[in-house]
DSSP file (Angstrom, degrees, kcal/mol; ACC not computed):
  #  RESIDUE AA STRUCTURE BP1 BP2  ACC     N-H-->O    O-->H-N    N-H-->O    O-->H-N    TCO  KAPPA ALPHA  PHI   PSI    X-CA   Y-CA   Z-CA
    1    1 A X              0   0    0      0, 0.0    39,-1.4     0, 0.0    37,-0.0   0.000 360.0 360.0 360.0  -9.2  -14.8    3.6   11.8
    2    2 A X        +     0   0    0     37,-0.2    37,-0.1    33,-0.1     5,-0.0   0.288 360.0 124.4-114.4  21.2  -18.3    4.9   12.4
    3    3 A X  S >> S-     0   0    0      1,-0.1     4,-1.0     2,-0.1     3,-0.9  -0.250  74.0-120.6 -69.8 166.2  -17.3    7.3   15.1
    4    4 A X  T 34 S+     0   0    0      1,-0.3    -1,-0.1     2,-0.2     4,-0.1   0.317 113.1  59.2 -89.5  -3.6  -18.5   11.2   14.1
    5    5 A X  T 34 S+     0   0    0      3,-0.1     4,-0.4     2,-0.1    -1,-0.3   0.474  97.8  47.5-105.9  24.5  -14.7   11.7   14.5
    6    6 A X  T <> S+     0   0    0     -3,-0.9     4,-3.6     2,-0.1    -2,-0.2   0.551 115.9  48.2 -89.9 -21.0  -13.4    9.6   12.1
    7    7 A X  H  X S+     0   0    0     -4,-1.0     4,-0.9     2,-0.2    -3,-0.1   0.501 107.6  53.8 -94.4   9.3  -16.2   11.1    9.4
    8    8 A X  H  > S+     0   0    0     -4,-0.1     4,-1.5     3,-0.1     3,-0.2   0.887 109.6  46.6 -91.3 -46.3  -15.2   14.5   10.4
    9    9 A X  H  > S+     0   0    0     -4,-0.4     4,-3.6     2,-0.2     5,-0.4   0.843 113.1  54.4 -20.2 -54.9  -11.2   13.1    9.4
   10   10 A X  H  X S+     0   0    0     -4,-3.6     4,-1.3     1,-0.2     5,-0.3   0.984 115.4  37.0 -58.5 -39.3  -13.0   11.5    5.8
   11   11 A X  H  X S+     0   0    0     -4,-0.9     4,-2.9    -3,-0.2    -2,-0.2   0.881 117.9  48.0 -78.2 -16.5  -14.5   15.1    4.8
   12   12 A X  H  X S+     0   0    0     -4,-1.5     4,-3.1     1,-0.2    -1,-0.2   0.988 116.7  44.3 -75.3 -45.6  -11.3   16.9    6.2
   13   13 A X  H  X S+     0   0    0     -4,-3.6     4,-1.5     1,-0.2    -1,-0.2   0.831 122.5  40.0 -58.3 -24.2   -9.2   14.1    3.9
   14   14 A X  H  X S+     0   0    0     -4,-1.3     4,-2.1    -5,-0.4    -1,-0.2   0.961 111.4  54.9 -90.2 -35.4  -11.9   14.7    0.8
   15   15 A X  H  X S+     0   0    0     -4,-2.9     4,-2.1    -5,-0.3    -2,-0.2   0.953 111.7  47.1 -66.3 -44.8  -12.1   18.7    1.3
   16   16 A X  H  X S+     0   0    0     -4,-3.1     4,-2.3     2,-0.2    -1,-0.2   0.865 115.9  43.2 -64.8 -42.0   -8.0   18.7    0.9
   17   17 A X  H  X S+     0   0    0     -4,-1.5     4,-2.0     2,-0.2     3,-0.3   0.987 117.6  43.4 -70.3 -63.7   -8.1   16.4   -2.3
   18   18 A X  H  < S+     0   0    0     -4,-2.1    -2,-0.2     1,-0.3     5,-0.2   0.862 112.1  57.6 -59.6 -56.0  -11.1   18.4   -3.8
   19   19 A X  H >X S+     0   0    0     -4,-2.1     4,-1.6     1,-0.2     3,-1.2   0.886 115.5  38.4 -20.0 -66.5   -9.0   21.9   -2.5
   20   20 A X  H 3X S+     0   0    0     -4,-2.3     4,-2.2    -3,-0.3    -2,-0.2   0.937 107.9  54.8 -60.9 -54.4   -5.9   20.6   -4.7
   21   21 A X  H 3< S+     0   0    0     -4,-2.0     6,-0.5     1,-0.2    -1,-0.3   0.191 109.3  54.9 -78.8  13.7   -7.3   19.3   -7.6
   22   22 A X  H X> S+     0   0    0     -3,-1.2     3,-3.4    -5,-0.3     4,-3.1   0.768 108.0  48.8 -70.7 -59.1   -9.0   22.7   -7.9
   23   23 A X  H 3< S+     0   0    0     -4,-1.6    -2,-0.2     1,-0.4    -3,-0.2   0.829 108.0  48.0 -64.8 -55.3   -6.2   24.3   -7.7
   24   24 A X  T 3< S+     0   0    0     -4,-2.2    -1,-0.4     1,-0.2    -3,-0.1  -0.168 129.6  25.2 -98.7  58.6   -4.0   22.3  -10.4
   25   25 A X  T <4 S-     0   0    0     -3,-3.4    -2,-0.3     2,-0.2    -1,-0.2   0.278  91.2-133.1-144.3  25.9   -6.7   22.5  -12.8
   26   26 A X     <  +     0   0    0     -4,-3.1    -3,-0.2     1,-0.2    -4,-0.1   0.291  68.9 122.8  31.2  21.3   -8.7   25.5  -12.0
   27   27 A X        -     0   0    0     -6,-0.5     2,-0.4    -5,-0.3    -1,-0.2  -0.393  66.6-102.8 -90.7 178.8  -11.9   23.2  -12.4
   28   28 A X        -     0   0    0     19,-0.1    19,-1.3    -2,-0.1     2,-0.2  -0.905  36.2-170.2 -88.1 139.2  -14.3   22.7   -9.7
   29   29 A X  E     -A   46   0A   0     -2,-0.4     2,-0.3    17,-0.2    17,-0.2  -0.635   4.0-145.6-142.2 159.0  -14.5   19.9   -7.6
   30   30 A X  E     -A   45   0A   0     15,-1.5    15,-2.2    -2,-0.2   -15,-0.0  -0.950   5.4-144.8-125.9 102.5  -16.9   18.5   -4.9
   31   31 A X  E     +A   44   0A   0     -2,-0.3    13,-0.2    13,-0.3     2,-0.2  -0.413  17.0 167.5 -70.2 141.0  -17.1   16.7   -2.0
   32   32 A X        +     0   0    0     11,-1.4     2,-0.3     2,-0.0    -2,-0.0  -0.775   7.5 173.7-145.8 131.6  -19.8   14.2   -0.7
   33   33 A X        +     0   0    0     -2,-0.2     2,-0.3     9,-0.1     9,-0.2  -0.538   2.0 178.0-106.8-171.5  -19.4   11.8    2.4
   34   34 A X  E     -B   41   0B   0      7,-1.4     7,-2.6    -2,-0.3     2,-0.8  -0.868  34.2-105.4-176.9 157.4  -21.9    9.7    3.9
   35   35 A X  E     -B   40   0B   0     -2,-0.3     5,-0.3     5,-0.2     2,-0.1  -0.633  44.1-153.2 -73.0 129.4  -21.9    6.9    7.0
   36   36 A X        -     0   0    0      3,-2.0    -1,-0.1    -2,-0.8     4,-0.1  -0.246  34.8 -93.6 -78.7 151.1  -22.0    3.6    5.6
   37   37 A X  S    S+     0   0    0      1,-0.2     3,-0.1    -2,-0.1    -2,-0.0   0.989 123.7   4.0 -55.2 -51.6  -23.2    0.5    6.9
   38   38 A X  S    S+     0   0    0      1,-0.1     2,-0.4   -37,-0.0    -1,-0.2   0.270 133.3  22.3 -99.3 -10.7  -19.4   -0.2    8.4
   39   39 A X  S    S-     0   0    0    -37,-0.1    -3,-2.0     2,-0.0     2,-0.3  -1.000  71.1-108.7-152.0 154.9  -17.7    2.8    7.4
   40   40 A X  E     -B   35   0B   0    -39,-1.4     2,-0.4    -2,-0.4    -5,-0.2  -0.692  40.8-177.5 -55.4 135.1  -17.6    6.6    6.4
   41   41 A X  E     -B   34   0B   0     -7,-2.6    -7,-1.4    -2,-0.3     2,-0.4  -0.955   5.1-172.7-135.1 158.3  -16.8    6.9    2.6
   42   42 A X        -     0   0    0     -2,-0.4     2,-0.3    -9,-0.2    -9,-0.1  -0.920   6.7-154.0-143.6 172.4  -16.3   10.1    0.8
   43   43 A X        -     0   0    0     -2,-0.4   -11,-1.4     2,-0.0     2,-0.5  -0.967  14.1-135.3-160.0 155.4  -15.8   10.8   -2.8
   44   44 A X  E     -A   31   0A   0     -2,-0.3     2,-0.6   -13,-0.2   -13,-0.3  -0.966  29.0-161.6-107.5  75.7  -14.1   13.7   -4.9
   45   45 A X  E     -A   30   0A   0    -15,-2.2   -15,-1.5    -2,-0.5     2,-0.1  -0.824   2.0-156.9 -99.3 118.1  -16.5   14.7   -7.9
   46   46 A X  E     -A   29   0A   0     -2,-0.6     2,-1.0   -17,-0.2   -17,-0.2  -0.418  30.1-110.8 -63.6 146.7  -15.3   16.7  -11.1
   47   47 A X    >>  -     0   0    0    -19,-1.3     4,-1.2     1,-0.2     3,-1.0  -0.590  31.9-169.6-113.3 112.4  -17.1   18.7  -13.3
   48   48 A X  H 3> S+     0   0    0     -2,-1.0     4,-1.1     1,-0.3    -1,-0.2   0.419  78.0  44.4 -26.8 -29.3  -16.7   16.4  -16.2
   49   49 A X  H 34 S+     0   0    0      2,-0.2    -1,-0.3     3,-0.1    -2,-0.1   0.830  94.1  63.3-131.0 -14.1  -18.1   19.1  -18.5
   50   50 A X  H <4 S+     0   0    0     -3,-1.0    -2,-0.2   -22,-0.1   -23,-0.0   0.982 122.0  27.9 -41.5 -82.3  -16.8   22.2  -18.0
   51   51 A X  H  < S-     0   0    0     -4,-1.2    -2,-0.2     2,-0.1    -3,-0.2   0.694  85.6-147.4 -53.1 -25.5  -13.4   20.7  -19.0
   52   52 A X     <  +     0   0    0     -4,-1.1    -3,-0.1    -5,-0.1    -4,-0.1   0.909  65.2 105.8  45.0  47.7  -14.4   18.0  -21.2
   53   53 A X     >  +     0   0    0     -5,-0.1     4,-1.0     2,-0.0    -1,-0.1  -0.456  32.7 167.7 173.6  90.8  -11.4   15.9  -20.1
   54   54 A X  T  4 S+     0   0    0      2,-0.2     4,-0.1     1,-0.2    -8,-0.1   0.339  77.1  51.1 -77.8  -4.7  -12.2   13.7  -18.3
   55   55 A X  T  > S+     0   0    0      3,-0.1     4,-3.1     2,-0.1    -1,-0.2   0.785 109.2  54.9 -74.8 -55.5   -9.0   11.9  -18.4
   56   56 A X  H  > S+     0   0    0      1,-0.2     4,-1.0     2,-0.2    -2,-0.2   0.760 109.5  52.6 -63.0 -27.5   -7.0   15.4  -17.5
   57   57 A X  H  X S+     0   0    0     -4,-1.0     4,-2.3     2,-0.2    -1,-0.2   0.730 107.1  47.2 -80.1 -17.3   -9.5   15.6  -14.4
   58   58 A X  H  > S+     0   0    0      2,-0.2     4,-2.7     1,-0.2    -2,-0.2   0.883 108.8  54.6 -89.6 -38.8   -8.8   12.1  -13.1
   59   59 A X  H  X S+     0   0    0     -4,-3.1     4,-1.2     1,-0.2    -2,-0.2   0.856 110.7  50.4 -56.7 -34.3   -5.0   12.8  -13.5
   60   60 A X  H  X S+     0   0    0     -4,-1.0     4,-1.6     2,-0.2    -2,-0.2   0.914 112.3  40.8 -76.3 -31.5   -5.7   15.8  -11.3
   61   61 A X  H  X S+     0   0    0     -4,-2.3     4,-2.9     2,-0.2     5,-0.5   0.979 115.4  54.2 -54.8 -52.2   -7.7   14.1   -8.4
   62   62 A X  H  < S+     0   0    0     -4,-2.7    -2,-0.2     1,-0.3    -1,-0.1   0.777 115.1  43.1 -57.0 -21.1   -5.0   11.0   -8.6
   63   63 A X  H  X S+     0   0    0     -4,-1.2     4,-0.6    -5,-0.2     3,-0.4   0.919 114.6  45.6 -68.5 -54.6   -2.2   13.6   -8.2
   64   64 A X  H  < S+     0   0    0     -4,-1.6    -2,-0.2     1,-0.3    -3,-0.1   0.619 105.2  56.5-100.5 -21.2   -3.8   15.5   -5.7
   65   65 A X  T  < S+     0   0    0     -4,-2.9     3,-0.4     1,-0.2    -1,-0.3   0.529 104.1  62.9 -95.6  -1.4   -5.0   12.3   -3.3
   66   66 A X  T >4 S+     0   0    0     -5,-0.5     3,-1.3    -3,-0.4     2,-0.9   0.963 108.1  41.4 -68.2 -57.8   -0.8   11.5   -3.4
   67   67 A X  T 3< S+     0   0    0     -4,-0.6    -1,-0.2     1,-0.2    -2,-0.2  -0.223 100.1  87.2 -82.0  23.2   -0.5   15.0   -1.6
   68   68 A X  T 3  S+     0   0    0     -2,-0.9    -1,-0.2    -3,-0.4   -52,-0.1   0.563  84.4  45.4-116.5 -52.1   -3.6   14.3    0.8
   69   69 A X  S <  S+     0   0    0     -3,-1.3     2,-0.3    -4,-0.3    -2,-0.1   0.806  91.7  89.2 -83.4 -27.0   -2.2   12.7    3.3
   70   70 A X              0   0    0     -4,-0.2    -4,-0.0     1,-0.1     0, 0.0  -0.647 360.0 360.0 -94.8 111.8    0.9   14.7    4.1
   71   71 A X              0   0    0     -2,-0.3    -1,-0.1     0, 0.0    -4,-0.0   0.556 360.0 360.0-121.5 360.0    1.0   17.5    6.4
């Protein structure tokens, strides 16, 4: 889990999410990973203030990380 291919796999998995949830809401979105003590983790960030709905952005990440996985 801390090989330097499984964290190039988290950012490919976070760049696709971030990619989508651009895309059905036209906001911009962010990636950031880092190695962990035990793992790679990555994260998805909106911006929370362009849209001011922050509710509507989390429905677009939670949508988009369904579609994520699947190629």
């Amino acid at each position: 889990m801390k090989s330097p291919e499984v964290g190039r796999e988290v950012e490919r998995v976070a760049g696709r999410i971030a990619s989508s949830a651009e895309s059905a809401t036209g906001g911009e979105f962010r990636t950031d990973s880092a190695l962990g003590p035990r793992r790679w983790r990555a994260a998805v960030i909106g911006d929370y203030k362009k849209h001011n709905d922050a509710e509507g952005t989390r429905s677009a990440l939670l949508r988009s990380m369904d579609g994520a996985g699947s190629d």
